[in-house]
N, C-alpha and C positions, 0 to 999 in steps of 0.2 A: 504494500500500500504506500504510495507515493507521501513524503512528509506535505504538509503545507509552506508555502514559502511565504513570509510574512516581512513587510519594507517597513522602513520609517521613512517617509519622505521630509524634505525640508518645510515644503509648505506648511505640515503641520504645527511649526513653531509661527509660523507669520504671528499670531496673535499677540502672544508676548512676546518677540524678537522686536516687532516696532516701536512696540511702548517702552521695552527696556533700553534700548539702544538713543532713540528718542530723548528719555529719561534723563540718562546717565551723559547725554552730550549736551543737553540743557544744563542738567546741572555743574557739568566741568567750566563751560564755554561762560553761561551767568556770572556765576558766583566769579570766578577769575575774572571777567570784563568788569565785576562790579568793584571787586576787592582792588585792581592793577587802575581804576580811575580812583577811587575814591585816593589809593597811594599819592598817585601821580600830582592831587592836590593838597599833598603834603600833611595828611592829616597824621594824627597818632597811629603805633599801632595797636591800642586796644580801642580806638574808634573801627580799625576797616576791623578788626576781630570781630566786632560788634557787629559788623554791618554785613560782615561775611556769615555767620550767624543768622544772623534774620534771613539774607539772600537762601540760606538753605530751606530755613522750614517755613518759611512764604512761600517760596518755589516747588517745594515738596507738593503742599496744598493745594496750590492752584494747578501744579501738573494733573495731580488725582481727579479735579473738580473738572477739569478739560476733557479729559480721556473719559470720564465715566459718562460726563455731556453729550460728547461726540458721539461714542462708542451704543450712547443708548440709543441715539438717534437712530443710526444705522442697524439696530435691535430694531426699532418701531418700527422700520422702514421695511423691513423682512418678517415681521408677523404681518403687516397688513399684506404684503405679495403671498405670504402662506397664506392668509383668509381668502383671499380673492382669488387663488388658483382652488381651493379648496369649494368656493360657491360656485365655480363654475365648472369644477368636475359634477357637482350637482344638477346643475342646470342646464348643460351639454355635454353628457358624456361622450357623445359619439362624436361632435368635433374637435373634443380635447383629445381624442384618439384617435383623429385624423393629422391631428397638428401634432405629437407626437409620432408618429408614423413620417412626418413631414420632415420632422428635425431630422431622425434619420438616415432619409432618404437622401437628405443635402449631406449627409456626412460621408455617405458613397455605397449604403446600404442597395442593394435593389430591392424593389417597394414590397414583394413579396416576405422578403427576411424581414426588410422594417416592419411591415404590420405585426408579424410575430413576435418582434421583439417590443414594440408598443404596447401588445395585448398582454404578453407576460408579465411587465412591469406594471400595467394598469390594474393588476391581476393581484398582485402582490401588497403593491408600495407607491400607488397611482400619486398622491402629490408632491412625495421624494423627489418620484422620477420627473416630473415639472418643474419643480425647482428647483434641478439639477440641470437637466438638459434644457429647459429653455430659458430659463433665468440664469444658469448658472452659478447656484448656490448650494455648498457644499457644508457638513461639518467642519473642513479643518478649516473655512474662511468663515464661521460661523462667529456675530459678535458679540464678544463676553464684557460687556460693562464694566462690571468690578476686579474679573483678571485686569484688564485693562489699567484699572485704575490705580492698584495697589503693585502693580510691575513698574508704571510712571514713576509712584511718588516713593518709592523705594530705590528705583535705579537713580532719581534724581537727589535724593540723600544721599549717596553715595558716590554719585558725581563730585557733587558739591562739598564733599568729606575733604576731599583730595586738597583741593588750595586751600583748605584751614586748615589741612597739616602744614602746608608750606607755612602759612603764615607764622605758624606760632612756631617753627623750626628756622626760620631764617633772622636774622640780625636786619633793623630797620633801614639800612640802607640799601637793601641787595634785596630788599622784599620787592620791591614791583618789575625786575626782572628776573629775579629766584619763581615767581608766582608764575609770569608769563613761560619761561623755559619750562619747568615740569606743567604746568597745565599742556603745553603741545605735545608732550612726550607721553604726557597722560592720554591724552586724545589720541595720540597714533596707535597708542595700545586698545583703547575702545575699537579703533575702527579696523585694527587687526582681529581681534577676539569678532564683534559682529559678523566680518567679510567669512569669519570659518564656520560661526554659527550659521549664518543664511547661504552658503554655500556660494557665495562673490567673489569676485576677484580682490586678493588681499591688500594690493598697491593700492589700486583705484580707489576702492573706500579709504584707505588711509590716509592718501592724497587731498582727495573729497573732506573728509571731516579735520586734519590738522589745517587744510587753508584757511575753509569758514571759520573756523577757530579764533586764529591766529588773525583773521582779518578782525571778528569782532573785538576782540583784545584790544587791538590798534587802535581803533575806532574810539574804546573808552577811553583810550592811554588819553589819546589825542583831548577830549574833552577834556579829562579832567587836567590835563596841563592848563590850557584855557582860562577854564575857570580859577585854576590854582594862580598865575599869573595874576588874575585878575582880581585876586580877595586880597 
């Protein structure tokens, strides 16, 4: 008797791969662009402590409150297409199982095989098979609100962990480029670890997430000179 062969595909992480990854690059890229301006305006360093501090679990919160937002959205969004494939397998079955017969038949079925394989499905597991094949909605892209929301505001504590160890391990004058150097170094390591989790190319994401990075960084640096000049 032949074993079963059983996969894990990558897709099945998409759910929490985005929010975590998401997460964890919000929280590195934030908190360092917050803590490398507020430096740059020359404040103490138990002000950007402070302020690094807050950046974490204000951005924790409001990552969790985005993601569960969004994430329920696109929840609501696929119970009502399950209700409305669901009342009109009631109300025409026979052309719900001609439009399945039809998906099909476009796929390269000949129409003979597709009806049988219509009828079986319709047979079985009739609005799976609807909103799988003409909707194209599966379990593993299925949306989990609260996975969602608690991989955000977890990966984004833990982002944002990172430059308040810097902070508090570096001597004030080497702080807002000790913060800037390991945050990009943190960031190429996120986007090496995601690129293996989501089966990507390793460079490219790491490329990808240390530039935006290191560009938002700049961007603060730049302000808060500015202003710091200017008080």
């Amino acid at each position: 008797m032949p074993r079963a062969h059983s996969e894990v595909h990558l897709v099945s992480r998409i759910g929490w791969l985005r929010a975590s990854v998401l997460g964890a690059n919000d929280g590195i890229v934030s908190t360092a662009s917050l803590i490398i301006g507020v430096a740059a305006a020359s404040q103490s360093p138990s002000a950007i402590l402070i302020t690094g501090v807050a950046a974490l679990v204000a951005g924790a919160m409001s990552m969790a409150a985005g993601e569960y937002v969004s994430v329920s959205s696109q929840a609501d969004t696929e119970k009502a297409d399950r209700a409305r494939e669901q009342q009109e397998l009631l109300d025409n079955p026979d052309l719900e199982l001609e439009e399945l017969t039809n998906i099909y038949v476009a796929r390269g079925l000949d129409r003979k095989l597709a009806t049988d394989v219509a009828r079986q499905f319709t047979a079985k597991d009739p609005i799976n098979a609807h909103l799988r094949d003409e909707l194209g909605l599966s379990a593993h892209l299925e949306a989990r609100p609260i996975q969602a929301a608690l991989a955000s505001a977890a990966s984004f504590a833990v982002g944002a962990a990172f430059p308040l160890l810097l902070v508090m391990a570096l001597p004030a004058p080497w702080l807002a480029w000790g913060v800037a150097a390991g945050s990009i170094l943190f960031l190429a390591l996120l986007g090496v670890v995601g690129a293996r989790a989501g089966g990507a190319p390793v460079l490219r994401a790491t490329v990808r997430v240390t530039f935006w990075g290191a560009m938002a960084m700049a961007v603060t640096a730049a302000v808060g000179l500015l202003f710091g000049a200017a008080a």
